[in-house]
C-alpha positions as CSV (number, residue, x, y, z in Angstrom):
1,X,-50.6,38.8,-47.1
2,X,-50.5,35.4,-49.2
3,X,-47.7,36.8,-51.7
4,X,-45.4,36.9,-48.5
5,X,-46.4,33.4,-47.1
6,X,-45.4,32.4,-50.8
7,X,-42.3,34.5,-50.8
8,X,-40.9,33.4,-47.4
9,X,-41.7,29.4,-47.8
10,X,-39.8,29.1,-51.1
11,X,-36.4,29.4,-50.1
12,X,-37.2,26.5,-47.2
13,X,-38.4,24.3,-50.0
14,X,-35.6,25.1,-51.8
15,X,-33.3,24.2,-48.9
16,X,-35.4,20.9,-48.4
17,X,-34.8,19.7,-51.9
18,X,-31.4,20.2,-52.0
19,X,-30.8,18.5,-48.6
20,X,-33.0,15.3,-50.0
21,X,-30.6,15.1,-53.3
22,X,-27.9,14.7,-51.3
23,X,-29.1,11.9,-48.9
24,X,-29.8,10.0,-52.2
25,X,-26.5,10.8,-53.6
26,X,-24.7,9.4,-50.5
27,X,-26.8,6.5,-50.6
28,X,-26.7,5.6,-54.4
29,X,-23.0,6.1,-54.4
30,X,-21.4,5.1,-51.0
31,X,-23.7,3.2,-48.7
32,X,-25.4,0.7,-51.6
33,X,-22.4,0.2,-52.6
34,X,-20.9,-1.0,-49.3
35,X,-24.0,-2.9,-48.6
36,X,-22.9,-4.7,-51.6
37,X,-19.4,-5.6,-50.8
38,X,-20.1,-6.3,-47.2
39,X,-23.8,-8.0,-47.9
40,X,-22.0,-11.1,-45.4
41,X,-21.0,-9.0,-42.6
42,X,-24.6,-7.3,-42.5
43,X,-26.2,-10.2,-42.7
44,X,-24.9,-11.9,-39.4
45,X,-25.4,-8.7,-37.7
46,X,-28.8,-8.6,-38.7
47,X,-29.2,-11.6,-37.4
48,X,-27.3,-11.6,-33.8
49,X,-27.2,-8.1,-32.6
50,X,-30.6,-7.1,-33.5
51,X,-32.3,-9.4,-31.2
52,X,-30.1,-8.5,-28.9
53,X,-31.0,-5.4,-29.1
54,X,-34.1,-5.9,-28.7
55,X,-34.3,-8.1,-25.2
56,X,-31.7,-5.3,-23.5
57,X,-34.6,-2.7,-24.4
58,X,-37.2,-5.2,-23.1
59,X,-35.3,-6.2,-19.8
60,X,-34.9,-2.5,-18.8
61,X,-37.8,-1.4,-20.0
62,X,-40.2,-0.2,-16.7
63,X,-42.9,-2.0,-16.2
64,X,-46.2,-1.6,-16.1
65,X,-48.0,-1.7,-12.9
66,X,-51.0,-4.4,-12.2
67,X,-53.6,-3.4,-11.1
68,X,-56.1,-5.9,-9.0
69,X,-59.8,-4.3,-9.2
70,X,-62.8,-5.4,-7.8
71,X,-66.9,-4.0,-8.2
72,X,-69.2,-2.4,-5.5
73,X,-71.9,-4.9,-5.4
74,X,-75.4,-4.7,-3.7
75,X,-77.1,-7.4,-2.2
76,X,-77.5,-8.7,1.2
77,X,-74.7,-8.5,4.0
78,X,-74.4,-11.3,6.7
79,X,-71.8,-11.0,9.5
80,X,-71.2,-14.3,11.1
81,X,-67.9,-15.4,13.5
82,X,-66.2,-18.6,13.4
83,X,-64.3,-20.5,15.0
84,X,-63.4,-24.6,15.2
85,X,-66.5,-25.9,16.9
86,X,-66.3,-29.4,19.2
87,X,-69.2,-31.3,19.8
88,X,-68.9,-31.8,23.9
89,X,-71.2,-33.0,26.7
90,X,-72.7,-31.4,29.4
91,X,-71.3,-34.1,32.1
92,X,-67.8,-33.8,30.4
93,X,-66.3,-34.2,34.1
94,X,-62.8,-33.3,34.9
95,X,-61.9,-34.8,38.0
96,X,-58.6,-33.7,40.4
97,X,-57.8,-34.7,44.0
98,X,-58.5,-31.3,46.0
99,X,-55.0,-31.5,47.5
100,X,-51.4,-33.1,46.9
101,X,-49.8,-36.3,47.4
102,X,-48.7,-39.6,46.6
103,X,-51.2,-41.8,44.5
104,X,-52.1,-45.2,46.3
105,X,-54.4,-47.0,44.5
106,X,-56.0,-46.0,40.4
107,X,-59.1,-48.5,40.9
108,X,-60.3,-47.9,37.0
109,X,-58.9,-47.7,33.5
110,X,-59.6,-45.8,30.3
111,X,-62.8,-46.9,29.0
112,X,-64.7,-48.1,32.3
113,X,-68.0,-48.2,32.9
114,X,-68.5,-46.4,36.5
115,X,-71.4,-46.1,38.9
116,X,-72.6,-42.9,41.2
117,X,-70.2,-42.5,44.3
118,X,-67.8,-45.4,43.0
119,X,-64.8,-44.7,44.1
120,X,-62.0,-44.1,41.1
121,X,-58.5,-43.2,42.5
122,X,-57.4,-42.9,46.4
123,X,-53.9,-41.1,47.4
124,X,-52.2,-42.5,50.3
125,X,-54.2,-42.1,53.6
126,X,-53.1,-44.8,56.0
127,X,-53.0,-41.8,59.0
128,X,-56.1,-40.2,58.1
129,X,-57.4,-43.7,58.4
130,X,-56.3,-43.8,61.4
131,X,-57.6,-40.0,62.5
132,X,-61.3,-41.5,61.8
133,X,-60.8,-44.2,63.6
134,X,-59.7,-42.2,66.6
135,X,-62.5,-39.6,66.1
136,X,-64.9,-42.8,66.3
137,X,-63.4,-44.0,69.2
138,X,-63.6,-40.7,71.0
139,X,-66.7,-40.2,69.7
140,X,-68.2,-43.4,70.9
141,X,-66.2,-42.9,74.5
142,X,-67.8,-39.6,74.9
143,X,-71.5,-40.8,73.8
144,X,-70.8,-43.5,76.3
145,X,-70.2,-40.9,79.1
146,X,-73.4,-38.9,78.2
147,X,-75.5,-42.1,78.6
148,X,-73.8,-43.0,82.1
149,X,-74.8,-39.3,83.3
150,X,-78.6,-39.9,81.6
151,X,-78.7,-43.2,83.8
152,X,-77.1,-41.9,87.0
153,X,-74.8,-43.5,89.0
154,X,-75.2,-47.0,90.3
155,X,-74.4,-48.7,93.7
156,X,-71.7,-50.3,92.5
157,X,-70.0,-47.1,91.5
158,X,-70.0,-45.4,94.7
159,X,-69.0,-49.1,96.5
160,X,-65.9,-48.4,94.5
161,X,-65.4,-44.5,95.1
162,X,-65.5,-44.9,98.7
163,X,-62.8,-47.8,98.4
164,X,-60.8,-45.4,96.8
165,X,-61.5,-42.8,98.9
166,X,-60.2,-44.8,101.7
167,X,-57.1,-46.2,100.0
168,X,-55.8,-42.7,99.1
169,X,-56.5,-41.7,103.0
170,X,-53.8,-44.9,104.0
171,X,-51.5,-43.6,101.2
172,X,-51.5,-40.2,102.7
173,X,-50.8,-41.4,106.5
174,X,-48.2,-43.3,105.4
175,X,-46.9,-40.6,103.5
176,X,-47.0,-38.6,107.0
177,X,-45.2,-41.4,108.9
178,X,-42.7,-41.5,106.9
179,X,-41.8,-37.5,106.9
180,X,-42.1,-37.6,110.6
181,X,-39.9,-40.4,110.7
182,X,-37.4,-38.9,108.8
183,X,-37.8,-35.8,110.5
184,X,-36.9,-37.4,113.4
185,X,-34.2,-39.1,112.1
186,X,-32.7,-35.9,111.2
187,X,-32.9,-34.1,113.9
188,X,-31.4,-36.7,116.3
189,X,-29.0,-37.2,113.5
190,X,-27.9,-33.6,114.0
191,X,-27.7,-33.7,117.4
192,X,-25.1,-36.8,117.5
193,X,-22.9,-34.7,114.9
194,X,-22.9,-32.1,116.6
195,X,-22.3,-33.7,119.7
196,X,-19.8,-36.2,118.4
197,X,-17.6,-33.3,116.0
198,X,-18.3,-31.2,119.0
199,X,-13.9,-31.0,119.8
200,X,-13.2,-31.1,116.0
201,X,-15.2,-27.8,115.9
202,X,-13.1,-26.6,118.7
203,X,-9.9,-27.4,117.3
204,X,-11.3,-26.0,113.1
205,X,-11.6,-22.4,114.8
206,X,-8.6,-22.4,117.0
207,X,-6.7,-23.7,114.0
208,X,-7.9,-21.4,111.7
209,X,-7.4,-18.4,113.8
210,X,-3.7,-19.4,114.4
211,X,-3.1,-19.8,110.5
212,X,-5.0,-16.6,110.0
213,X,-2.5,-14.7,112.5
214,X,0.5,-16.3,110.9
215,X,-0.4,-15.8,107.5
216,X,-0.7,-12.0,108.1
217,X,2.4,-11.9,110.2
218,X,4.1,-13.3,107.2
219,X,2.3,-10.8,104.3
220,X,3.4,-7.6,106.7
221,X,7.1,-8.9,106.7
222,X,6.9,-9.2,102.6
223,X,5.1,-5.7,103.0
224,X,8.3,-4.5,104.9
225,X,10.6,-5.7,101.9
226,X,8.3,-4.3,99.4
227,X,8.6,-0.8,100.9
228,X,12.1,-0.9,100.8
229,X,13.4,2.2,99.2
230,X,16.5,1.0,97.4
231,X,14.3,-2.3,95.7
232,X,11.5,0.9,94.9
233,X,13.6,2.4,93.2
234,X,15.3,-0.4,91.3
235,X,11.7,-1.8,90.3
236,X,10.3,1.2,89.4
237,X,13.2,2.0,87.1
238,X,13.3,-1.8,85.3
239,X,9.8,-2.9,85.8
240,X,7.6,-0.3,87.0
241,X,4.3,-2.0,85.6
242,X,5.0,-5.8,87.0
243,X,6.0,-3.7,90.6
244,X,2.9,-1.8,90.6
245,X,0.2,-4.7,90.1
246,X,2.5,-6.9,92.6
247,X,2.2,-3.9,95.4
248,X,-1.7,-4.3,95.1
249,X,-2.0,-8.3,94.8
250,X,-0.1,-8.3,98.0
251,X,-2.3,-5.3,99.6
252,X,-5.6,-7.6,98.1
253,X,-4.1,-10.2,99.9
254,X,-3.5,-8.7,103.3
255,X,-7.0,-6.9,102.9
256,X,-8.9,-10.5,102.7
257,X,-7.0,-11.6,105.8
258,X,-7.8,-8.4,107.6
259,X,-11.3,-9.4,106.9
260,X,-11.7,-12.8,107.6
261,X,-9.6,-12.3,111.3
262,X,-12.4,-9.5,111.8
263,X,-15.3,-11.3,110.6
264,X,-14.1,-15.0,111.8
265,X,-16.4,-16.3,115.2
266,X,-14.9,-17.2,118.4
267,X,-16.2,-20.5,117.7
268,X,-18.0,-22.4,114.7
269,X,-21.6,-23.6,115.6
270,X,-21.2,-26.5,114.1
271,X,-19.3,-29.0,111.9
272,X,-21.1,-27.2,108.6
273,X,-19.5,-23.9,109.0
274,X,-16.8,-25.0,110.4
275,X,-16.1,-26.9,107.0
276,X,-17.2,-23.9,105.1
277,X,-14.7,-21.4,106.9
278,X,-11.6,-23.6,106.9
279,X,-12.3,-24.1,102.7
280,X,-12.8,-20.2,102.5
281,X,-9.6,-19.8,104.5
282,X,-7.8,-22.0,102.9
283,X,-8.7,-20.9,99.2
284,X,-7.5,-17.5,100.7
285,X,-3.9,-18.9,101.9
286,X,-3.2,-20.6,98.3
287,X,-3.8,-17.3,96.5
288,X,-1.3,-15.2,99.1
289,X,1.0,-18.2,98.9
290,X,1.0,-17.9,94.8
291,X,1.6,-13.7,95.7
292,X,4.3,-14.7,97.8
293,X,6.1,-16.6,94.8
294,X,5.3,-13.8,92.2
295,X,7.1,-11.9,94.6
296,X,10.2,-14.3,94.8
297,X,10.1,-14.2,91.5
298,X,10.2,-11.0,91.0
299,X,13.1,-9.8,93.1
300,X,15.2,-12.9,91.9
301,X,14.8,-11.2,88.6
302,X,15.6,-7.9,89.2
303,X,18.6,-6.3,88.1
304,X,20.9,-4.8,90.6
305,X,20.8,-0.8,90.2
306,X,22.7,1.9,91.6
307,X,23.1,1.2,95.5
308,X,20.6,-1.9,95.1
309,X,23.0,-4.2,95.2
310,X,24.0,-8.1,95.3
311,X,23.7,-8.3,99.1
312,X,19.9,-6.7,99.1
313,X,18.9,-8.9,96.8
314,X,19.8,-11.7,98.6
315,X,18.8,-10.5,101.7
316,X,15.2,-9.8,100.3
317,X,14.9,-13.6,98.6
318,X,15.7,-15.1,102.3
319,X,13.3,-12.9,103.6
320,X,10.3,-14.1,101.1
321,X,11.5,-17.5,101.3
322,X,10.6,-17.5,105.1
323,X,7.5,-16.0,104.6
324,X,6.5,-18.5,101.6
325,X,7.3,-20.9,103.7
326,X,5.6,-19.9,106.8
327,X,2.3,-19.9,104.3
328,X,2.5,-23.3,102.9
329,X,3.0,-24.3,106.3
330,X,-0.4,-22.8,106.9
331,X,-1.9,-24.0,104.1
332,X,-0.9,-27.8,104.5
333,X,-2.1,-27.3,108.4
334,X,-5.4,-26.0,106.8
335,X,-5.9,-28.9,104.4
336,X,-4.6,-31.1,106.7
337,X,-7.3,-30.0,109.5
338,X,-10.5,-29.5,106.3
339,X,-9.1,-33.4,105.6
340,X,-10.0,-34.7,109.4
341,X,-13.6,-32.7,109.5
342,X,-14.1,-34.1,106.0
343,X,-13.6,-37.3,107.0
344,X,-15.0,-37.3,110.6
345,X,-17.9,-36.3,109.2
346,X,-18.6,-38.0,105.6
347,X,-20.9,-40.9,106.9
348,X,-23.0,-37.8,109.1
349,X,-23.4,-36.1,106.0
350,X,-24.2,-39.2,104.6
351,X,-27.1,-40.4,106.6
352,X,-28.6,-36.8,107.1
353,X,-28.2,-36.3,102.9
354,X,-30.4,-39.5,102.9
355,X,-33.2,-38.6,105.8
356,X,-33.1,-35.3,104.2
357,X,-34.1,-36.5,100.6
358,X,-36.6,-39.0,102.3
359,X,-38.2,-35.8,104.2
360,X,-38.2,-34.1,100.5
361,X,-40.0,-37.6,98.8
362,X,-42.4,-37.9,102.0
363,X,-43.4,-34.0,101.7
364,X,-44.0,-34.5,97.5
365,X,-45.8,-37.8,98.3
366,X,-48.0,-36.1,101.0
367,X,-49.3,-33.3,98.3
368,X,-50.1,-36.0,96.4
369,X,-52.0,-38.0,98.2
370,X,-53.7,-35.0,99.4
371,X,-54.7,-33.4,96.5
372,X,-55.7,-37.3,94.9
373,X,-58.0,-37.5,98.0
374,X,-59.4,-34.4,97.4
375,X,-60.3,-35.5,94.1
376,X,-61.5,-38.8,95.1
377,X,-64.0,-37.3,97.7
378,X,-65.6,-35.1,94.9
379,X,-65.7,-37.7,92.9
380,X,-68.0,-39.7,95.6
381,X,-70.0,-36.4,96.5
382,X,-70.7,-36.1,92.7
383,X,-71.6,-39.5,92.5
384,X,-73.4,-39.8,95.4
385,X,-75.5,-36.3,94.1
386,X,-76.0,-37.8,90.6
387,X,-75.6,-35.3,87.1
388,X,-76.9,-32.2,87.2
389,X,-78.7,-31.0,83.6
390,X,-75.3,-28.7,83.2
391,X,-72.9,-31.5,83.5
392,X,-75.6,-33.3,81.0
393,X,-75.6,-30.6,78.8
394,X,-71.7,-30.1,78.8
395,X,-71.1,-33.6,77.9
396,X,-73.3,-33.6,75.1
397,X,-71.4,-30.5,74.0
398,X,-68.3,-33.0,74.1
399,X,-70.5,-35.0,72.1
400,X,-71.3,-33.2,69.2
401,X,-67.2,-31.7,69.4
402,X,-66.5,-35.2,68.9
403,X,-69.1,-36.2,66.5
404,X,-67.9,-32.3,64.8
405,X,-64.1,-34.1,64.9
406,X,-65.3,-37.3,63.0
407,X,-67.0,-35.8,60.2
408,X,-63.8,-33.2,59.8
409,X,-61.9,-36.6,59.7
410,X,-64.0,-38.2,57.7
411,X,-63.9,-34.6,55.1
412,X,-60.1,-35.0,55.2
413,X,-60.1,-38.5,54.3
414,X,-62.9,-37.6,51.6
415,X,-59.9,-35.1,50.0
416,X,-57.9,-38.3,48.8
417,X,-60.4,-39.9,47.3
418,X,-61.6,-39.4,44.2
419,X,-65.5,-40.6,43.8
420,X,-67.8,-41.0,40.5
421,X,-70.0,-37.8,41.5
422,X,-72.4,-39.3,38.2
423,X,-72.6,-42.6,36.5
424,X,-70.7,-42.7,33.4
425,X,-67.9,-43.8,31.6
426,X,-64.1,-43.0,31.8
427,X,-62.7,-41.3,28.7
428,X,-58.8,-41.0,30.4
429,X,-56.8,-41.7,33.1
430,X,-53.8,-39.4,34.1
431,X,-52.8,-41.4,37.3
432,X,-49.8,-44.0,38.1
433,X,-49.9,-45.1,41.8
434,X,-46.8,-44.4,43.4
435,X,-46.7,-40.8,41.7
436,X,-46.7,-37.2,43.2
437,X,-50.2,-35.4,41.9
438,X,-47.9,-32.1,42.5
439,X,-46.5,-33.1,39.7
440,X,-49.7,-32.1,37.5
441,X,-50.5,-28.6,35.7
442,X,-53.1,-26.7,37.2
443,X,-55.1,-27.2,33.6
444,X,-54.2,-31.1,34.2
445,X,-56.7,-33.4,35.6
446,X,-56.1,-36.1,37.1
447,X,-59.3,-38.3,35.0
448,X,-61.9,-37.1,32.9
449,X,-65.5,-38.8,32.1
450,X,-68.3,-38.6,30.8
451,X,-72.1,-38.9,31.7
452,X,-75.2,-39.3,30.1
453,X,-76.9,-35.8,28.8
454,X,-77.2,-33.9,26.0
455,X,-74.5,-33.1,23.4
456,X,-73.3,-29.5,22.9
457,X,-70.9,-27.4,20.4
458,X,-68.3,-25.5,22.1
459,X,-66.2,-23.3,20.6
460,X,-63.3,-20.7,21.7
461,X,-64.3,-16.9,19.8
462,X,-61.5,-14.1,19.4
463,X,-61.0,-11.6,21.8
464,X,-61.9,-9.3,19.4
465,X,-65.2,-11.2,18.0
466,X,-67.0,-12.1,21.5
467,X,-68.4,-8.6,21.7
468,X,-70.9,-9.6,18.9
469,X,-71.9,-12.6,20.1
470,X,-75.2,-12.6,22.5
471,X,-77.5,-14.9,23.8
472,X,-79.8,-17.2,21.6
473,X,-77.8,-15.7,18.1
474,X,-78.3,-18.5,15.9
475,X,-75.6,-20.7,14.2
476,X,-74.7,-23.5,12.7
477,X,-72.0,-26.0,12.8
478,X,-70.8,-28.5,9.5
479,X,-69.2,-31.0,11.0
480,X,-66.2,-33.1,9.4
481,X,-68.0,-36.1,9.7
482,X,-71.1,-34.9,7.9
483,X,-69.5,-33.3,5.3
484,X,-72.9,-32.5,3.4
485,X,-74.7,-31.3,6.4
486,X,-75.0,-27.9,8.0
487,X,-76.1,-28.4,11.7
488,X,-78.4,-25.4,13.2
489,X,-77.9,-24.3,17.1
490,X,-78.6,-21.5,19.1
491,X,-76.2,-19.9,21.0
492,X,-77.0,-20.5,25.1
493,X,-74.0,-19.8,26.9
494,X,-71.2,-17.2,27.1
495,X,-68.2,-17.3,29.4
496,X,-67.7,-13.9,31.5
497,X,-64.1,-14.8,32.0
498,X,-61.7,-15.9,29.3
499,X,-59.6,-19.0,28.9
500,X,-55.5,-20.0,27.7
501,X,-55.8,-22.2,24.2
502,X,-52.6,-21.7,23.1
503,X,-51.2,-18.8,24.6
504,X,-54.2,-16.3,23.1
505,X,-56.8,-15.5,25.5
506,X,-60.3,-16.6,24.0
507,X,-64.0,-16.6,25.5
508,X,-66.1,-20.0,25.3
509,X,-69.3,-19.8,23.5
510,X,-71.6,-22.9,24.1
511,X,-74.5,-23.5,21.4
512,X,-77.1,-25.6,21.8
513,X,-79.1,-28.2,19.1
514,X,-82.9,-27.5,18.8
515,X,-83.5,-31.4,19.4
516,X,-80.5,-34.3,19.7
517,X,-79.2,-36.3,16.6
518,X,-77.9,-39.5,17.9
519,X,-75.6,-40.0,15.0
520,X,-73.4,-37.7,17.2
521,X,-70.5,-38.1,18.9
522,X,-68.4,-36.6,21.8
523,X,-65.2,-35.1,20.3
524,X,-66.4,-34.4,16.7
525,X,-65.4,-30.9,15.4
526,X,-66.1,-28.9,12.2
527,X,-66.0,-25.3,11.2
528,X,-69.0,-23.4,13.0
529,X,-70.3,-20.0,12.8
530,X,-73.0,-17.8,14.3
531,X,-75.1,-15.4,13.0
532,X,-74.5,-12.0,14.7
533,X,-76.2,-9.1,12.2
534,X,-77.8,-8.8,8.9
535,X,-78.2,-5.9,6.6
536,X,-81.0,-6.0,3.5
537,X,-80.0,-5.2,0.4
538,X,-76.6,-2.7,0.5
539,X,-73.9,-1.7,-1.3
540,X,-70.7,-3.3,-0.2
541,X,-67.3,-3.7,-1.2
542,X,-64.1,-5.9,0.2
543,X,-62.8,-4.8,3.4
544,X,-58.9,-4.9,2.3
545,X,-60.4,-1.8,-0.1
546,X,-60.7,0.3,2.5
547,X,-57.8,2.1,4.6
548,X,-57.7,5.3,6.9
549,X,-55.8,8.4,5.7
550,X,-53.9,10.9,8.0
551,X,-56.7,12.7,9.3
552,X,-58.6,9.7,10.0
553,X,-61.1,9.2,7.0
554,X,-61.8,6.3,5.5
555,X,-60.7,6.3,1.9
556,X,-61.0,4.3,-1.2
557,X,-59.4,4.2,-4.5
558,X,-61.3,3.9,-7.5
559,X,-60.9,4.0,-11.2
560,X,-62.6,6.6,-13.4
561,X,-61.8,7.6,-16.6
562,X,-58.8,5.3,-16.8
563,X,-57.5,7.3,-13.9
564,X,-56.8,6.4,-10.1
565,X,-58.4,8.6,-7.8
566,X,-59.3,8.5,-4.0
567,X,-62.0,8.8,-2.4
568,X,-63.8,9.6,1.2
569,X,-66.2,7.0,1.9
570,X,-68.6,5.6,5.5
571,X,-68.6,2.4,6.1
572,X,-71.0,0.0,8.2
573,X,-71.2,-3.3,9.5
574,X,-68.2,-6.2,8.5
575,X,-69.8,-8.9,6.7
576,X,-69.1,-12.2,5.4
577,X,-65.7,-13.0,3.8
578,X,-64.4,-9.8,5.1
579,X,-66.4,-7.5,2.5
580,X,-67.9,-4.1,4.6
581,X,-71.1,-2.4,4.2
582,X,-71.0,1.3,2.2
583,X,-72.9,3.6,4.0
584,X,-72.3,6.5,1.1
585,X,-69.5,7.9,-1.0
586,X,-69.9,4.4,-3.0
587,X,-72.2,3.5,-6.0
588,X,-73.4,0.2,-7.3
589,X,-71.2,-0.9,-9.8
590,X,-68.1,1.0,-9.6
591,X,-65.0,-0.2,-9.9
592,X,-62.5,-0.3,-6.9
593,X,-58.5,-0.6,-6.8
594,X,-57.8,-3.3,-4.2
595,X,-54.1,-3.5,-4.9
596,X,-51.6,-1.7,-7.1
597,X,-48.6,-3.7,-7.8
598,X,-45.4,-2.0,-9.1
């Protein structure tokens, strides 16, 4: 076995040796030799491309990656939450009008010095002013009432009601001699018209029944050329529609004076109707006279057609013209007859319009005067039968409705007026008379002050943070103005709902001193904290260490063995500078990967 290990590794050293004699031949002879002649050239690239060599292998060499590492320590685990604390007071007042309007009067300025119930600021209130003086006055009126019924009524008084009560009685039978005077008036009035327009009366109906039997004579002639077949047929062939609604104005017309010869009296009863009649008739007569011309004017127009010829035509316009004629004759006697009732009796209509309208005043008067006298005699029974306790009580009902109407008044007027509800001092004033208070934000006030009480720290805590914080949790506070001082509180106040600072929705916390340092100011601020668990002795780690993987476990890395591995860990409570509590999968002392930078 070791002769062939022998035999098979000589040939190789063989091979080796021969190989090396050559490199050193090549060297000796060639490359020395060149270094020798070109010792210059060598030299500068020695110099120059080595190095540059060099920095292109260290500029794309990869790099490393750092690591940042920190150690699981154990000691004791505080978890506090902070926020910018302001040192406040209690009676830190805000103060807004309840309603809008226009400022009137700023009574203070920044930095005042203000008593209880002084008034600071008014809006304009010149009409609710007024409203409370009113409610006064009614009040005072009405309380003046309820003492007269306390007293009962005195002599005097019902001297004076029976005056009265006699004064409206003469008013009213004056009232009545008046309407029965005009009644009177009228009447006889009526009877001299009648009398007197007795034979105009007679001549209105004879006259109107002659035009009425003219005017229909006239419309049955135009009916006869209407009906005549040779202007039928001509119409009907060039205006067919025109013909048509002409044939039934004209029947319309003869219809109305069919009517009013059936329905016309023997004789009018008096001037009245006989006025009314001949204007009816009359209005009648102008309508069949403007028939009559459409008629005219229609046949003057109408083209001559087959044997409706030049001659017909002719004939048929005499014929209307007649008959227009005979109407307008009627219509003139008409107007001419309505003009000489008209007249005859104007100043009649006259002197009855006016005793009429003096019966119509006397009859208004006399329910007047009746129903005042009615009132006035109650009034004298009631005075003369004193108050009863209901008509006591119901005043002093109006009473306290006025006294109820006062202090609402008085509550309006309240609601522009702004009053110092403590005495104090004014830290601002967000008022300029003359300016809308609509104008403000709804987080504006309109002044702020101060009162006398002890200071407080308030501070605004995270959404996120206020579930930690309870009641009585100490804290601290160091302010900026102490800057070697830590400040102890207790927290004793925690708004349910939260409040707008800056957009973010935080929750107030107020804490409280254990006894007042009068070195304190309103308005100071510092960084303060409070105290919201503890944990004894624990192994904890930064927080940043920790992250959650894809099944939800909380995992670290660490280093071991110069290698990075990850591990499942349990965490507890968040402490302090944002390390977190290690329930288990940690040890004291081991090293954790916080960040691995490429």
């Amino acid at each position: 076995m070791n002769s062939e290990n022998v035999s098979s590794e000589a040939p190789k050293a063989h091979i080796l040796k021969r190989l090396a004699n050559r490199v050193w031949m090549i060297l000796r002879y060639k490359v020395l030799p060149f270094c020798k002649r070109r010792w210059k050239l060598l030299t500068v690239l020695t110099v120059i491309i080595v190095p540059f060599l060099l920095l292109l292998i260290w500029i794309f060499a990869p790099e490393s990656p750092e690591v940042v590492m920190a150690t699981a320590e154990r000691s004791d685990l505080v978890q506090t939450v902070e926020a910018v604390g302001t040192v406040i007071s209690e009676k830190d007042l805000k103060l807004r009008f309840p309603l809008t309007g226009v400022v009137g009067k700023v009574l203070i300025e920044e930095g005042d010095s203000v008593e209880e119930n002084q008034e600071l600021a008014h809006l304009r209130n010149g009409a609710l002013k007024a409203d409370v003086t009113a409610a006064q006055a009614s009040l005072s009126s009405q309380s003046a009432q309820l003492k007269e019924l306390k007293e009962g009524t005195r002599p005097e008084d019902i001297l004076i009601q029976e005056a009265e009560v006699e004064n409206k009685k003469a008013a009213l039978e004056s009232a009545y001699a008046t309407f029965n005077g005009a009644k009177e008036k009228l009447e006889k009035l009526n009877m001299e018209a009648k009398i007197s327009l007795s034979g105009y009366v007679s001549t209105a109906s004879s006259e109107t029944s002659e035009q009425l039997t003219e005017i229909r004579s006239a419309l049955r002639k135009i009916e006869d050329v209407l009906e005549d077949s040779a202007l039928n047929r001509a119409a009907t062939y060039n205006e067919p529609t025109d013909f048509e609604m002409l044939t039934r104005k004209k029947a319309n017309a003869i219809h109305q004076i069919e009517q009013m010869i059936k329905l016309l009296p023997s004789n009018f009863k008096d001037y009245k109707e006989a006025i009314s009649k001949l204007r009816e008739v009359r209005d009648t007569t102008a309508e069949a006279s403007q028939t009559i011309s459409k008629m005219y004017s229609f046949v003057a127009n109408m083209k001559l057609y087959h044997n409706y010829d030049f001659s017909d035509r002719e004939t048929h316009k005499t014929t209307l013209t007649t008959q227009s004629n005979t109407v307008q004759d009627a219509l003139s006697s008409l107007d001419s007859t309505l003009k000489t009732m008209r007249d005859a009796s104007a100043d009649y209509d006259t002197q009855i319009a006016s005793a009429q309208s003096t019966i119509e005043t006397s009859q208004a008067d006399i329910q007047t005067y009746e129903a005042s006298l009615r009132k006035q005699e109650a009034e004298l029974a009631k005075k003369r039968a004193g108050a009863r306790p209901t008509e006591i009580q119901a005043q002093q009902a109006r009473v306290n409705q006025a006294y109820a109407e006062l202090n609402r008044a008085k509550a309006k007027l309240e609601d522009t007026i702004i009053r110092a509800p403590i005495a104090g001092a004014i830290t601002k004033v967000n008022l300029k008379e003359g300016e809308f208070t609509g104008g403000l934000d709804l987080n504006e006030f309109a002044l702020s002050m101060l009162g006398a009480s002890p200071y407080r720290v308030e501070m605004f805590v995270a959404e996120i943070d206020i579930p930690k914080v309870k009641l009585s949790q100490s804290g601290s506070i160091d302010l900026d103005a102490f800057p070697n001082e830590e400040f102890v509180m207790k927290v004793s106040e925690i708004d349910p709902t939260a409040t707008d600072k800056d957009g973010v929705s935080k929750y107030r916390v107020k804490l409280d001193f254990p006894e007042q340092d009068m070195r304190l100011k309103i308005g100071m601020t510092g960084d303060a904290e409070i105290y919201t668990d503890f944990r004894k002795d624990v192994v904890h780690i930064p927080g940043r260490a920790v992250f959650t993987d894809e099944k939800g476990d909380e995992i670290v890395k660490i280093l071991k063995d110069n290698k990075v591995i990850e591990r499942k860990i349990k965490t507890g409570m968040e402490g302090e500078g944002g390390d977190v509590e290690v329930i288990e999968g940690i040890n004291e002392g081991e090293t954790i990967i916080l960040l691995i930078k490429d």
